[in-house]
C-alpha positions, -999 to 999 in steps of 0.1 A, spaced: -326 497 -660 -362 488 -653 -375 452 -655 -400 465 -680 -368 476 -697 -354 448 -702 -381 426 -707 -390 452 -739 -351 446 -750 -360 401 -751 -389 406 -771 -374 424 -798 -348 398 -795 -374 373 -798 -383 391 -827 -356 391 -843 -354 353 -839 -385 347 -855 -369 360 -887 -340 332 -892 -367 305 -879 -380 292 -911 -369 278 -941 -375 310 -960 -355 338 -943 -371 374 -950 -362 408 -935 -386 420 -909 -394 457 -902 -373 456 -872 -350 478 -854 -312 476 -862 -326 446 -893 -304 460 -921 -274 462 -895 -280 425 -884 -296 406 -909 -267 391 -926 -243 388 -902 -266 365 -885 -273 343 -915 -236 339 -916 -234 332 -878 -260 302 -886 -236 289 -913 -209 288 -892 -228 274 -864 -237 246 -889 -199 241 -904 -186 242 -872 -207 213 -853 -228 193 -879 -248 178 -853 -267 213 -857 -281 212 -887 -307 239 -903 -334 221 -892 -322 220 -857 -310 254 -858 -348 266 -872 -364 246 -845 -344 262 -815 -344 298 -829 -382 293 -837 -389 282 -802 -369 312 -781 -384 334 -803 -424 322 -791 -408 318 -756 -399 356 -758 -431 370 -762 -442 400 -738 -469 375 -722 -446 347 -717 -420 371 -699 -441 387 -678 -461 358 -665 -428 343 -660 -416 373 -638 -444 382 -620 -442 351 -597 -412 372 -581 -407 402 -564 -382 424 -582 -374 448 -561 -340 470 -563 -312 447 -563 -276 449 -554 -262 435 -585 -239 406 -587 -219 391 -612 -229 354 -623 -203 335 -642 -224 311 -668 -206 275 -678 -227 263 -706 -228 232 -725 -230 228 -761 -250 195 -771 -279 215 -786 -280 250 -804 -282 278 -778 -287 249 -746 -273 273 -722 -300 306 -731 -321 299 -701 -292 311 -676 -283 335 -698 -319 353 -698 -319 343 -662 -292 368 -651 -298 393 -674 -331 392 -661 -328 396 -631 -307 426 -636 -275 410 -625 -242 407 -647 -237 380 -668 -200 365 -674 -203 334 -704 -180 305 -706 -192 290 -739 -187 257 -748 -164 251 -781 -197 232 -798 -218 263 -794 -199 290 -795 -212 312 -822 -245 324 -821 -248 338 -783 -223 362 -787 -239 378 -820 -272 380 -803 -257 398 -774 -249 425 -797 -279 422 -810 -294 429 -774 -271 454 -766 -279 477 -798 -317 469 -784 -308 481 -748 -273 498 -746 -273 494 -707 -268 456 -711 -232 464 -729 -218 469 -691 -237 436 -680 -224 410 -704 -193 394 -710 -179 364 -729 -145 346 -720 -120 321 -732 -102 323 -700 -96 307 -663 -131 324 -645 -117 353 -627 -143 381 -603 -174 363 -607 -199 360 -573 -217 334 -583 -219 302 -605 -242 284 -627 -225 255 -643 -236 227 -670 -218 194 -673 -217 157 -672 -213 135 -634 -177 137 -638 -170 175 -647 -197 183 -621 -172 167 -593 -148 197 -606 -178 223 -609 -180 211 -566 -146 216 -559 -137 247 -577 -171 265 -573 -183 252 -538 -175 285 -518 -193 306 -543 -233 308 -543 -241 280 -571 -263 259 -590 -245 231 -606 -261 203 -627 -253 171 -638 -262 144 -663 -300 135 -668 -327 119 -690 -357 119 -702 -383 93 -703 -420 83 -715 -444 62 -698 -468 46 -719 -503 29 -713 -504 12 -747 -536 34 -755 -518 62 -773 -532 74 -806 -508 77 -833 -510 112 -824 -497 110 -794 -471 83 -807 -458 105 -830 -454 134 -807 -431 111 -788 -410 102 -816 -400 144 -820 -392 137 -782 -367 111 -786 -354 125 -824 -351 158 -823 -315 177 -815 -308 139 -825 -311 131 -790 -285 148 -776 -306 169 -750 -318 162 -709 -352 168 -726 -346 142 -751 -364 104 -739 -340 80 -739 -362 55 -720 -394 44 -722 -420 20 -701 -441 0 -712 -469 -26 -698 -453 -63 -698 -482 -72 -726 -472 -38 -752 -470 -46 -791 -444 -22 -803 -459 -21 -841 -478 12 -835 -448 23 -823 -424 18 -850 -449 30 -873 -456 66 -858 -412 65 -862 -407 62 -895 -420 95 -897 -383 104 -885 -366 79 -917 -352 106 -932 -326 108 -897 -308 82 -917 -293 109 -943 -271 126 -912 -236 106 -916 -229 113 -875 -264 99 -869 -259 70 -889 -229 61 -881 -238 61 -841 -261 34 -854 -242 13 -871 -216 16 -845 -241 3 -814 -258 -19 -833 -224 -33 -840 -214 -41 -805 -247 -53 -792 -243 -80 -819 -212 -86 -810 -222 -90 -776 -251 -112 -785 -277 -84 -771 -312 -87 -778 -329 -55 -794 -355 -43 -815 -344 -27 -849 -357 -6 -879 -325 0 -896 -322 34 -879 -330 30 -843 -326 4 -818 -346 -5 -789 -332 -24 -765 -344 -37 -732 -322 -20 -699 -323 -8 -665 -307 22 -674 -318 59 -682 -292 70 -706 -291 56 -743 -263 60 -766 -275 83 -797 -298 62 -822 -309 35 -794 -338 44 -773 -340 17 -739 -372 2 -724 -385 -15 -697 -421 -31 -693 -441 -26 -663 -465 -44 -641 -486 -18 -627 -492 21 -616 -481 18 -588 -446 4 -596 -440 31 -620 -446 56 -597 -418 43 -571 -391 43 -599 -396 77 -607 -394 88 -570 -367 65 -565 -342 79 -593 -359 116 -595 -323 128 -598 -315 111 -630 -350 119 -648 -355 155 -662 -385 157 -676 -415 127 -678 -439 124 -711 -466 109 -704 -507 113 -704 -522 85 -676 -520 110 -647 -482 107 -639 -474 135 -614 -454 162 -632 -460 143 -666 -461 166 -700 -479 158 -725 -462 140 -757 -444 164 -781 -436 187 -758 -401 179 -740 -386 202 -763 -409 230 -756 -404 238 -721 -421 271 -708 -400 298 -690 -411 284 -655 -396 245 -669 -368 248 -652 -336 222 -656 -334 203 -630 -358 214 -610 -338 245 -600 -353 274 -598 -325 295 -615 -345 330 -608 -355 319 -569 -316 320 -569 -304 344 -586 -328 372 -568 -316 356 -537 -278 362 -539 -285 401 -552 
């Protein structure tokens, strides 16, 4: 199977993405629709029943942005940065997590890609929509039915390994995987460095950034700086646009629960009745609280983010931080936005 191939075979899956990616769900004149269609409106339901931190409008959001990210322009602009030249494939054993709806699709496009084999180990919080959009796939491109492969079990004939996890399970990922060809990442954050200028605009493209998956991704910000003089009112304001969060009973009760024991603890914060801001060193916030720091100057900034590059994964920003995106965007990553820095396609041509 050609690249072109299989590059044709992601943007009809793309396609058929786009269908189940807004609120009103109609049939599109697509190959293999009428076989499909339904079966994935009920995978979406179960997705939904089965982990209610993904609710339709996270599930809409995610679907709808793999389905622009698997255009033919994207794909190919994406690819042609490598050389693709006839490979000896390999078989790359995939350990995904499963805080947000399809998290671990990346590595899974990765390998597939690349024309290697791909063997899943899904997490139990995401476990039903990859596998119906494999056979999706498959009834696009029969070649990939030899190439893909979902288990429950212990990872068995496998030549490489790209893993997901927290610090703790990545200390097994080490000790299991470290002979085998890997890429295995551990816990990080996102954060936002503010001037104190931003338009509401901008403001409220930095609320979606901390809100949306509820927090629960790397690409969420769970931090934010500040200059030691910032008025949080325009702030607050631009979230309230995210009030109705308050209606998710998971959500809400994560915020009545840390709210809870910083009082108890006799913790300062900053509250709106559904998120809490609260001043700390560290990068990662329990859902609902978001942590700050204020800052003195440019410069300072600039050595905390080289100084703890491995705990930050992406940086919003727009005062000319290097590697900064602009707000609204952390959940929008392009093809080339790769976790961790990694690059997972660099790698994977390398081992075939």
């Amino acid at each position: 199977m050609q690249l072109q191939q299989r590059i044709n075979a992601f943007v009809g899956l793309g396609r058929f993405l786009k269908a189940f990616s807004s609120e009103e769900i109609q049939k599109p004149d697509i190959p293999f629709i009428d076989e499909y269609f339904e079966g994935m409106i009920l995978q979406l339901e179960m997705a939904k029943s089965h982990n209610r931190w993904f609710t339709d409008d996270n599930l809409r959001f995610a679907l709808q942005s793999w389905a622009e990210g698997l255009s033919e322009e994207n794909l190919k602009e994406w690819t042609s940065k490598y050389s693709f030249n006839e490979i000896n494939e390999k078989t790359v054993a995939i350990i995904m997590a499963g805080n947000i709806p399809l998290v671990g699709f990346h590595d899974f496009l990765s390998v597939l890609i690349t024309g290697n084999k791909v063997l899943v180990k899904l997490s139990s919080n995401d476990n039903k929509l990859l596998p119906y959009l494999a056979k999706y796939l498959i009834a696009l491109q029969p070649e990939f039915e030899n190439r893909i492969s979902f288990t429950e079990e212990k990872l068995i004939g496998f030549d490489a390994v790209i893993a997901t996890g927290s610090n703790n399970t990545a200390r097994y990922f080490e000790y299991y995987f470290g002979k085998y060809p890997h890429v295995i990442r551990k816990n990080r954050n996102s954060i936002a460095v503010l001037s104190g200028n931003e338009t509401p605009e901008q403001l409220k493209g930095l609320t979606d950034d901390i809100f949306r998956y509820f927090g629960l991704g790397c690409r969420n910000v769970s931090k934010i700086f500040v200059p030691e003089n910032y008025d949080f009112k325009a702030f607050f304001k631009a979230v309230f646009t995210w009030k109705e969060i308050i209606h998710n009973n998971k959500y809400i009760n994560n915020y009545d629960y840390n709210k809870a024991v910083y009082l108890l603890d006799g913790e300062k914060m900053l509250d709106n009745e559904f998120l809490l801001l609260k001043k700390d060193t560290g990068f990662s916030s329990p859902i609902a609280v978001v942590f700050y720091e204020r800052y003195k100057n440019f410069q300072e900034i600039e050595n905390l983010i080289l100084n703890n590059e491995e705990k930050i994964q992406a940086i919003v920003s727009e005062i000319g931080i290097k590697n900064e995106i602009p707000f609204g965007s952390s959940q929008k990553p392009k093809l080339w936005d790769y976790a961790d820095g990694v690059d997972t396609l660099a790698f994977l041509l390398k081992i075939a």
